[in-house]
Structures are given as C-alpha cells and as structure tokens.
PyMOL Python script that loads the backbone (N, CA, C, O; Angstrom):
from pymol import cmd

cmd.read_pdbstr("""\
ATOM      1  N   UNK A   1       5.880  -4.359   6.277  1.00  0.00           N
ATOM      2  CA  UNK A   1       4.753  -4.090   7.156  1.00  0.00           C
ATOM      3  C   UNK A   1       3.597  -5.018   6.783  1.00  0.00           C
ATOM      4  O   UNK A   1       3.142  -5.319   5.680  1.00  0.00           O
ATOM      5  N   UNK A   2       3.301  -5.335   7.846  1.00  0.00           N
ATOM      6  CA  UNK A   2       1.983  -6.287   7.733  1.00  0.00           C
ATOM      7  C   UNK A   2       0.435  -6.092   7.591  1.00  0.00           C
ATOM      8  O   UNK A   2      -0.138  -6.371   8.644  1.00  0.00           O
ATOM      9  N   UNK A   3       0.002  -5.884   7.071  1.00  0.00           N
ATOM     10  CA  UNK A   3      -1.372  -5.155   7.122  1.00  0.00           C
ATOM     11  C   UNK A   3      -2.612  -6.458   7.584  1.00  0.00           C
ATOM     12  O   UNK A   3      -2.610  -7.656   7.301  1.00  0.00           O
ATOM     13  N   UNK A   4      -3.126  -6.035   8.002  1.00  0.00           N
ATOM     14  CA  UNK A   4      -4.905  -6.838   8.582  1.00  0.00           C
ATOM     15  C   UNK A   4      -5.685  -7.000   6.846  1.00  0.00           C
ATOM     16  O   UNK A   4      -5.543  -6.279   5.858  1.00  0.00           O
ATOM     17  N   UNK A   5      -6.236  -7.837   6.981  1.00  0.00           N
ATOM     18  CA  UNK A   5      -7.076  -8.201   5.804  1.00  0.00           C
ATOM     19  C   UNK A   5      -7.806  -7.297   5.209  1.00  0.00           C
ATOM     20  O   UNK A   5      -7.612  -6.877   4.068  1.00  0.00           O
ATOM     21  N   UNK A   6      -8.670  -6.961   5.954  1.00  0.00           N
ATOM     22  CA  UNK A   6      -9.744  -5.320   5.691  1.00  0.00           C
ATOM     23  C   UNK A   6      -9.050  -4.312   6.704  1.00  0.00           C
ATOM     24  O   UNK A   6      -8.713  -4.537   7.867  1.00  0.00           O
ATOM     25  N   UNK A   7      -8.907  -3.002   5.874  1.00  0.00           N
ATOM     26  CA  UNK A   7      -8.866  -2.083   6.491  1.00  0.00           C
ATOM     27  C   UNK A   7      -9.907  -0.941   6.727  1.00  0.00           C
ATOM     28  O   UNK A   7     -10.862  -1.079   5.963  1.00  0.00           O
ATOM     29  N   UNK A   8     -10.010   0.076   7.497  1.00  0.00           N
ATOM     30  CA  UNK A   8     -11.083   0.826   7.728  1.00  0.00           C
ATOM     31  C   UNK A   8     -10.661   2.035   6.792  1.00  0.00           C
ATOM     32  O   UNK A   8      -9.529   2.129   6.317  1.00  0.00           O
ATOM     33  N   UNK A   9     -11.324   2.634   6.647  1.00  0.00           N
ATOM     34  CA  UNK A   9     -10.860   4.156   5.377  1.00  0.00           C
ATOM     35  C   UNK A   9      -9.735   4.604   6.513  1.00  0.00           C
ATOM     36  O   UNK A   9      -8.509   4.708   6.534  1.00  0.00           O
ATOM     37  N   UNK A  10     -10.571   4.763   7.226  1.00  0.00           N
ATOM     38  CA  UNK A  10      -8.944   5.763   8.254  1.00  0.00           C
ATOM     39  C   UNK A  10      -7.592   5.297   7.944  1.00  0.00           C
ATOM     40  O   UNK A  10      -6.648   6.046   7.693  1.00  0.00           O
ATOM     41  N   UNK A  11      -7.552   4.028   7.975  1.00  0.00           N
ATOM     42  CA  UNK A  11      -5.879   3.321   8.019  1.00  0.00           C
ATOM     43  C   UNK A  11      -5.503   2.966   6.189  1.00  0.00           C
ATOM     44  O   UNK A  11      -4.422   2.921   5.602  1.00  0.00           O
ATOM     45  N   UNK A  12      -6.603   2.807   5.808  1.00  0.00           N
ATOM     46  CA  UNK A  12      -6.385   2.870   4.365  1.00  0.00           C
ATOM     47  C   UNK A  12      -5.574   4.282   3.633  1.00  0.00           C
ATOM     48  O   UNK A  12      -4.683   4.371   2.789  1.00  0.00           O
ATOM     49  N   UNK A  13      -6.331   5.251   4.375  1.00  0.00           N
ATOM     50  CA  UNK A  13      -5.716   6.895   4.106  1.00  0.00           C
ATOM     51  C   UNK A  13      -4.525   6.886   4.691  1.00  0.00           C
ATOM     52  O   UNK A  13      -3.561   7.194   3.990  1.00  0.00           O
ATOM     53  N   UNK A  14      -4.346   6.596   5.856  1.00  0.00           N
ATOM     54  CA  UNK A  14      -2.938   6.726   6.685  1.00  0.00           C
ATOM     55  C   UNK A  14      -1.691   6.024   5.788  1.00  0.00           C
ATOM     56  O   UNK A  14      -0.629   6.585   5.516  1.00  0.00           O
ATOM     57  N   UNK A  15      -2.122   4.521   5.360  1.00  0.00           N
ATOM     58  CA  UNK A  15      -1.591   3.801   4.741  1.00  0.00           C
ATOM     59  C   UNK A  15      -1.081   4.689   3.345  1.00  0.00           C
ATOM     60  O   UNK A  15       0.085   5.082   3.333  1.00  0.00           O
ATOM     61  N   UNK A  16      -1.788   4.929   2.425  1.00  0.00           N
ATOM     62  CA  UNK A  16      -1.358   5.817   1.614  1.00  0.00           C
ATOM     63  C   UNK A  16      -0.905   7.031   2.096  1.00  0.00           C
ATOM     64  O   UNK A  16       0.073   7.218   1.371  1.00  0.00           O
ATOM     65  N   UNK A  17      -0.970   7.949   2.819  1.00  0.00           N
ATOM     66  CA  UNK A  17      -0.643   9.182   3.515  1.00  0.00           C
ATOM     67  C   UNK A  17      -1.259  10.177   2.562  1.00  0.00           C
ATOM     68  O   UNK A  17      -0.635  11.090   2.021  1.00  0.00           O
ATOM     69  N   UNK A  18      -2.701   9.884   2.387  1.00  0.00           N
ATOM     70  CA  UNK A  18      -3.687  10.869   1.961  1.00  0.00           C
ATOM     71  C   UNK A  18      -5.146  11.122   2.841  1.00  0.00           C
ATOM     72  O   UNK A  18      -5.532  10.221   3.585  1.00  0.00           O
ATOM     73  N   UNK A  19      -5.743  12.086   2.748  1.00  0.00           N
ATOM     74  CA  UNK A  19      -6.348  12.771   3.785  1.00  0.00           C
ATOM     75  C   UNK A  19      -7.723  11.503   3.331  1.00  0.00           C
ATOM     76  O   UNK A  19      -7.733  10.981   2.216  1.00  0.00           O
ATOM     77  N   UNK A  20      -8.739  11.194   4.356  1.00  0.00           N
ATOM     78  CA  UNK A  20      -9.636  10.311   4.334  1.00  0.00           C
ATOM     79  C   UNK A  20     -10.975  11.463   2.996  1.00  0.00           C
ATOM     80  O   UNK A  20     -11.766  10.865   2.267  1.00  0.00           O
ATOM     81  N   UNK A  21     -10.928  12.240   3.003  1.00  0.00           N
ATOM     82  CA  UNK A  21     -11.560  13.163   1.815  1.00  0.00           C
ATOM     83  C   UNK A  21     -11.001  13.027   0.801  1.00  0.00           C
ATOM     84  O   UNK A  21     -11.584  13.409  -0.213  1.00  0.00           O
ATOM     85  N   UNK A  22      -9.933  12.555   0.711  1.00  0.00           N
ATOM     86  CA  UNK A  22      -8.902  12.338  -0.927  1.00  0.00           C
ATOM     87  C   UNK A  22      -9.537  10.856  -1.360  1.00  0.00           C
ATOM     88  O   UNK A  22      -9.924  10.546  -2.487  1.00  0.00           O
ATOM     89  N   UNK A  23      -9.539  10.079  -0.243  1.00  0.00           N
ATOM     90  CA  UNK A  23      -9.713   8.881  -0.221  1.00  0.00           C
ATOM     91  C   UNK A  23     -11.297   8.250  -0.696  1.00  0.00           C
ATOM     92  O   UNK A  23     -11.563   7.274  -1.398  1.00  0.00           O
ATOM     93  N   UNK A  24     -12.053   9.078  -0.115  1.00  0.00           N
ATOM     94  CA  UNK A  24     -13.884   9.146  -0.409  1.00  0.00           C
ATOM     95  C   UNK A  24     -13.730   9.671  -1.640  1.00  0.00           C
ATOM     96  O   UNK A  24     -14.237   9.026  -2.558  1.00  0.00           O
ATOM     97  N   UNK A  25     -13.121  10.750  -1.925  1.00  0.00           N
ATOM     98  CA  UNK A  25     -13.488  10.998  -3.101  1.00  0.00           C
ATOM     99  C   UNK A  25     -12.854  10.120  -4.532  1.00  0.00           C
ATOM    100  O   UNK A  25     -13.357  10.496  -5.591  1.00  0.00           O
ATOM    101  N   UNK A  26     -12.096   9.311  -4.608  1.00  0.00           N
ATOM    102  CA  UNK A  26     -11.927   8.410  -5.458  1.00  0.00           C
ATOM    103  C   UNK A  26     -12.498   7.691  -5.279  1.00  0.00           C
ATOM    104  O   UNK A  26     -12.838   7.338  -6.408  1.00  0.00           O
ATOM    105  N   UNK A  27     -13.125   6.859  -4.370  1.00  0.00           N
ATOM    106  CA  UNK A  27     -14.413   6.047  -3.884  1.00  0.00           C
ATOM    107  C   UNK A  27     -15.376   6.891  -4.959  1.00  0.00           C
ATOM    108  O   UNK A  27     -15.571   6.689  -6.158  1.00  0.00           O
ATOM    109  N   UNK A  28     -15.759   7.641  -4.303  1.00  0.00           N
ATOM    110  CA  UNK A  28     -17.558   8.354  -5.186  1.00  0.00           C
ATOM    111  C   UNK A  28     -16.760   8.285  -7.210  1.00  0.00           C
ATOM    112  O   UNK A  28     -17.460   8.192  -8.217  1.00  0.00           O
ATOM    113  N   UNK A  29     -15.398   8.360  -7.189  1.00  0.00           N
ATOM    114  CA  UNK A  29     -15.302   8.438  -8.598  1.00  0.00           C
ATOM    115  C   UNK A  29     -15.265   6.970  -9.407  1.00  0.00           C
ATOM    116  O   UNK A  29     -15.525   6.853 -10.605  1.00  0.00           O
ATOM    117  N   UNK A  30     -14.832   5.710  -8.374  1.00  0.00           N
ATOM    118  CA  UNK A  30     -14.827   4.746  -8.419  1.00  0.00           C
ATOM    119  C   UNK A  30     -13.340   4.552  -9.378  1.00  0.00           C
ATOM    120  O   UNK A  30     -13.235   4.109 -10.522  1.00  0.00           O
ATOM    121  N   UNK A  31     -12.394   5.001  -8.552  1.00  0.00           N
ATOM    122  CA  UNK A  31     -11.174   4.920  -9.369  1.00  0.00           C
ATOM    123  C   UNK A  31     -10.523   3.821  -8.084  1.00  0.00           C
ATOM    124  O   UNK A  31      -9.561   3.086  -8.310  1.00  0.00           O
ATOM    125  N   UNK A  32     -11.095   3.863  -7.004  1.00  0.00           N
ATOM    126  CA  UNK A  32     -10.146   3.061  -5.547  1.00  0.00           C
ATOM    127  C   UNK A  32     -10.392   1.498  -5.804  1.00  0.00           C
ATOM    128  O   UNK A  32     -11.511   1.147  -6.178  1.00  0.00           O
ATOM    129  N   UNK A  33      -9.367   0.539  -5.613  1.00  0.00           N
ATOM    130  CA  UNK A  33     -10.087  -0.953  -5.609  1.00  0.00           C
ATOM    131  C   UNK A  33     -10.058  -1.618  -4.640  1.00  0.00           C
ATOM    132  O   UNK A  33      -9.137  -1.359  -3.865  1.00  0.00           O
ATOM    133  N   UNK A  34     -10.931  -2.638  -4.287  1.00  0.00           N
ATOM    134  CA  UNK A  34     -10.674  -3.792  -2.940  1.00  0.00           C
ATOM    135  C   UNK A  34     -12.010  -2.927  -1.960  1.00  0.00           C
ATOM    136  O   UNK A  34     -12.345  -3.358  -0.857  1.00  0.00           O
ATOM    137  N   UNK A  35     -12.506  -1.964  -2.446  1.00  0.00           N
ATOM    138  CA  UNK A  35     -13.477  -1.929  -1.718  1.00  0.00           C
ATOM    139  C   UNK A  35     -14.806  -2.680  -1.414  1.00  0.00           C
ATOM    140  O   UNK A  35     -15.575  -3.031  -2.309  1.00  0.00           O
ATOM    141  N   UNK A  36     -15.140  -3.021   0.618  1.00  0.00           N
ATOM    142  CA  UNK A  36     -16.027  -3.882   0.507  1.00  0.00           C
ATOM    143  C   UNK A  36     -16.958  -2.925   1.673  1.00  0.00           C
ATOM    144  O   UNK A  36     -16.742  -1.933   2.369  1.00  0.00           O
ATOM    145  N   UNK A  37     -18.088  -3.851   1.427  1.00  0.00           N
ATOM    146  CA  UNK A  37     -19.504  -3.099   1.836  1.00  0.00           C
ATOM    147  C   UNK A  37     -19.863  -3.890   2.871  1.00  0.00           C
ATOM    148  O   UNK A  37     -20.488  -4.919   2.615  1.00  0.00           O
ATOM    149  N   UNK A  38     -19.561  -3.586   4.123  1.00  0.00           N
ATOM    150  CA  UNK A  38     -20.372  -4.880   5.447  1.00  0.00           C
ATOM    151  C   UNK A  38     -20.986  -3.727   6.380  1.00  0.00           C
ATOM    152  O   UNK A  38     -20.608  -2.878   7.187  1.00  0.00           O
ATOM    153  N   UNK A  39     -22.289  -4.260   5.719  1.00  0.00           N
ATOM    154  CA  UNK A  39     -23.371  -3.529   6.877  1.00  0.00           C
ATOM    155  C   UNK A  39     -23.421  -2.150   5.939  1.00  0.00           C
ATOM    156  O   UNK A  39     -23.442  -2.064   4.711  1.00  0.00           O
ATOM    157  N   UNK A  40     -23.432  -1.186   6.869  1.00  0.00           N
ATOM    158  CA  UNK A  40     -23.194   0.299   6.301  1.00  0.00           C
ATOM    159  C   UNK A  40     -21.410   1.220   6.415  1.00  0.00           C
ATOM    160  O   UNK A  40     -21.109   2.406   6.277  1.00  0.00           O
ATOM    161  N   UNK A  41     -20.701   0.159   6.680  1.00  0.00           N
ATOM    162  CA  UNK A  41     -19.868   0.211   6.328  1.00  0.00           C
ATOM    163  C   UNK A  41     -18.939   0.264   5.277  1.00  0.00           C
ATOM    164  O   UNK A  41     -19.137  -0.483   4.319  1.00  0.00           O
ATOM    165  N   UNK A  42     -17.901   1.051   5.277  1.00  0.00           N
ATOM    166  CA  UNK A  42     -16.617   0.506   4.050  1.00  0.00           C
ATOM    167  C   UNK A  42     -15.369  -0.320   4.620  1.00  0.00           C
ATOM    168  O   UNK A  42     -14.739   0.139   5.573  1.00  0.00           O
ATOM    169  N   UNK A  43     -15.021  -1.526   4.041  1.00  0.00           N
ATOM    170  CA  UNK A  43     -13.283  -1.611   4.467  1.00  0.00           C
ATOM    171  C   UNK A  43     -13.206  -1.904   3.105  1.00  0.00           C
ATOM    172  O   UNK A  43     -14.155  -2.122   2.351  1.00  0.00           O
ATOM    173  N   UNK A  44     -11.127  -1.887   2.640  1.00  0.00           N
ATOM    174  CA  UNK A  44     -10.515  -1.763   2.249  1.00  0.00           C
ATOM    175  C   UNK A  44      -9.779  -3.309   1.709  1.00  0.00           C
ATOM    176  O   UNK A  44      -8.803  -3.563   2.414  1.00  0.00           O
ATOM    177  N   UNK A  45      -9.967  -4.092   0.915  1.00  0.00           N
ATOM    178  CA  UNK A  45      -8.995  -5.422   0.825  1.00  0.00           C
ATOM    179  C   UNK A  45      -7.389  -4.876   0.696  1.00  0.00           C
ATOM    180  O   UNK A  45      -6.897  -4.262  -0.251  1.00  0.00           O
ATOM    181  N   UNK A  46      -6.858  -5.223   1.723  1.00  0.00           N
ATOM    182  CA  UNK A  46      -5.772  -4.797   1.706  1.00  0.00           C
ATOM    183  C   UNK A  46      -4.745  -5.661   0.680  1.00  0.00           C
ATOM    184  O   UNK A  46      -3.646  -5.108   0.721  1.00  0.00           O
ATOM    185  N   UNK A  47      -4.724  -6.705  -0.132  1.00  0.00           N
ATOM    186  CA  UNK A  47      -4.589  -7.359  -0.887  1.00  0.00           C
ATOM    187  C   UNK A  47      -4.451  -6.336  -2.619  1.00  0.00           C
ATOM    188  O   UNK A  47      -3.509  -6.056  -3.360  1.00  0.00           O
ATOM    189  N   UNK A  48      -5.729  -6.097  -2.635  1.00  0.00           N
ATOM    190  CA  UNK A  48      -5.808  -5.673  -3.532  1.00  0.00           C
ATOM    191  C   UNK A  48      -5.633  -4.346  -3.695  1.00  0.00           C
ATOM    192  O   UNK A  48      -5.657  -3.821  -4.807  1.00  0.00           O
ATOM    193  N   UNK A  49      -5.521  -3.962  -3.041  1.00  0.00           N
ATOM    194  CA  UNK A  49      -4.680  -2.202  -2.597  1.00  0.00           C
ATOM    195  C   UNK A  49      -2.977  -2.461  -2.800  1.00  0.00           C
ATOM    196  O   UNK A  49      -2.173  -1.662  -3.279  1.00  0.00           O
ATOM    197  N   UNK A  50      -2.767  -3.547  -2.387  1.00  0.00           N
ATOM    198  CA  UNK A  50      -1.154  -3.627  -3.082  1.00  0.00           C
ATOM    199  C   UNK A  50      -1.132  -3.989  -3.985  1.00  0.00           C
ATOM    200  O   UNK A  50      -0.171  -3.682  -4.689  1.00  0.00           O
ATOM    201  N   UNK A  51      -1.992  -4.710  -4.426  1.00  0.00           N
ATOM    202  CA  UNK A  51      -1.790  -5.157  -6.085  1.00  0.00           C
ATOM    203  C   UNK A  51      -1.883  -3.996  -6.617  1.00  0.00           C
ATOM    204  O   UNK A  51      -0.881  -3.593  -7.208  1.00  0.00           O
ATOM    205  N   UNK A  52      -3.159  -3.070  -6.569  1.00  0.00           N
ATOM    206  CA  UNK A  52      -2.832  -2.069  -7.406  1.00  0.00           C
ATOM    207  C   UNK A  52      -1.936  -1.130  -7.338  1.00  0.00           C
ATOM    208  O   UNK A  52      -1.499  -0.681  -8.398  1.00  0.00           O
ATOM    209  N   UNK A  53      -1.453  -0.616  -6.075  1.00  0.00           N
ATOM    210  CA  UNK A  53      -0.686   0.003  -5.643  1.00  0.00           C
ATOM    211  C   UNK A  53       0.844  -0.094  -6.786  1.00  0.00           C
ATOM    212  O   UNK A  53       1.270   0.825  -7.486  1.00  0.00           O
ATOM    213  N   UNK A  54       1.382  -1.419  -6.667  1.00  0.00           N
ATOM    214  CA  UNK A  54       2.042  -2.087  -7.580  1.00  0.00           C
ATOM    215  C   UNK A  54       2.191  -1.586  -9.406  1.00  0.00           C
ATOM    216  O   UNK A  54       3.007  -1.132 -10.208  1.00  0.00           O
ATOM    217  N   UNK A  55       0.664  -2.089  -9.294  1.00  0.00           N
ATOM    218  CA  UNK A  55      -0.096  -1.543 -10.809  1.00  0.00           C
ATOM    219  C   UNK A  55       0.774  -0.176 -11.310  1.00  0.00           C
ATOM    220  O   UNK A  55       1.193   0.153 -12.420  1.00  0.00           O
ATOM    221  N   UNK A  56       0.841   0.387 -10.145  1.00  0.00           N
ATOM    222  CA  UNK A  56       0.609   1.826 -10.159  1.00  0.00           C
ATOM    223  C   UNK A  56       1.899   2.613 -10.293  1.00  0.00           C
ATOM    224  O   UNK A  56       2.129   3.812 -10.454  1.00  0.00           O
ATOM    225  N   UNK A  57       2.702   1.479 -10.165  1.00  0.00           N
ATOM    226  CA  UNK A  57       4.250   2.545  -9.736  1.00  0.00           C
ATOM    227  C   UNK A  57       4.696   3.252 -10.739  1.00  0.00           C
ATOM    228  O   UNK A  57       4.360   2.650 -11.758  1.00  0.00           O
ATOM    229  N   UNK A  58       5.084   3.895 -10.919  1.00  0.00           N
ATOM    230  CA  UNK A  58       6.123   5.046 -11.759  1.00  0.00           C
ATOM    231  C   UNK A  58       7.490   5.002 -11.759  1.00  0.00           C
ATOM    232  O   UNK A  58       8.133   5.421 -10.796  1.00  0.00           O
ATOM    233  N   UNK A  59       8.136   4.421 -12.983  1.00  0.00           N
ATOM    234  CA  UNK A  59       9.804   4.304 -13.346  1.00  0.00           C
ATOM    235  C   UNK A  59       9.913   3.479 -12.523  1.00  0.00           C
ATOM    236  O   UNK A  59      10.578   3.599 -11.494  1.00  0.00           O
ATOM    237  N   UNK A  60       8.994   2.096 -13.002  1.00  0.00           N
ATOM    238  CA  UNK A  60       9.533   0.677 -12.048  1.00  0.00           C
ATOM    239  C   UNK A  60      10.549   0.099 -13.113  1.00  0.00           C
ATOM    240  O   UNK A  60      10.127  -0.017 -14.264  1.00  0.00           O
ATOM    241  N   UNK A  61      12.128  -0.355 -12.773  1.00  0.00           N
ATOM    242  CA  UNK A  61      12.728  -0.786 -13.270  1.00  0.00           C
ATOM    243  C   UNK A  61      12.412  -1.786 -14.752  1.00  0.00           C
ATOM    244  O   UNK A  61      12.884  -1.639 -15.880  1.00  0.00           O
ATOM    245  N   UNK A  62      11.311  -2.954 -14.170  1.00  0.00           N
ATOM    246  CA  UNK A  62      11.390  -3.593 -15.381  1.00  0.00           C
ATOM    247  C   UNK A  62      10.159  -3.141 -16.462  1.00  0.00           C
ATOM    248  O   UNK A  62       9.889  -3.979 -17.323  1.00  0.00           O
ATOM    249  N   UNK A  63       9.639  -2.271 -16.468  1.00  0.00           N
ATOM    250  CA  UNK A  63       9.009  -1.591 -17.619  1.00  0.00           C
ATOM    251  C   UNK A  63       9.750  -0.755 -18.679  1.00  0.00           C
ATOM    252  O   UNK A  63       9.280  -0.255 -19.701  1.00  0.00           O
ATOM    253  N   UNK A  64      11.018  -0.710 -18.211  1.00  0.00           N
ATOM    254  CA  UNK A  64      12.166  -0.002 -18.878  1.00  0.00           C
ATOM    255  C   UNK A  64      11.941   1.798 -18.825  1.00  0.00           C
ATOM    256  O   UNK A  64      11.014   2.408 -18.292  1.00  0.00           O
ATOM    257  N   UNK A  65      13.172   2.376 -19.600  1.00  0.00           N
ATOM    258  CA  UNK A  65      12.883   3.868 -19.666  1.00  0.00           C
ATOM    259  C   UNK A  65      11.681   4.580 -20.424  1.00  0.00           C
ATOM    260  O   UNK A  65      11.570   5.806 -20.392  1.00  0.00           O
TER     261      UNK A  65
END
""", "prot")
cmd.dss("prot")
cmd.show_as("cartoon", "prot")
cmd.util.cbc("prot")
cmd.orient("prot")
C-alpha cells in the first residue's frame, strides 16, 4: 500500500487501526513520530511512521528468539 507523504490524524489512526483519541493521546505524551505542524494543523510523515512502525515490531525474525 502506498501512502501520500503527510497524512491527516484521521488516516494516520485508520492506518494503524486505532481510534483518533488513542492517537492524540500519544501525541500530548510525545511517544508518536513524523509529526508536523502546518498552520494549526497536524499531519503525519508517513515515512517515518514506517520506520518506526518497523522499529517497533515484535518477534521480528532477525532479532532472534
């Protein structure tokens, strides 16, 4: 799947399949990354949402058992 450069919180949440309140609230904890600020806006670097995403996996083969 191809994602757009910036995403909006909505599709960022969808994207993960967590509620846009799950999503703000790691924002306010500052645990989310790739977040950008245009205007009074939020989007999402979708780049760096897979990188961490990645970061993130659990029982990825080459980290071993």
């Amino acid at each position: 799947m191809r994602l757009p450069r910036l995403l909006t919180i909505a599709e960022a949440a969808d994207y993960l399949r967590i509620s846009r309140g799950a999503l703000y609230a790691r924002i306010q904890r500052g645990t989310f990354p790739g977040l950008v600020k245009i205007g009074r806006h939020y989007r999402v670097d979708s780049a760096r949402l897979l990188a961490w995403l990645d970061q993130s996996r659990v029982g990825d083969a080459s980290t071993g058992p």
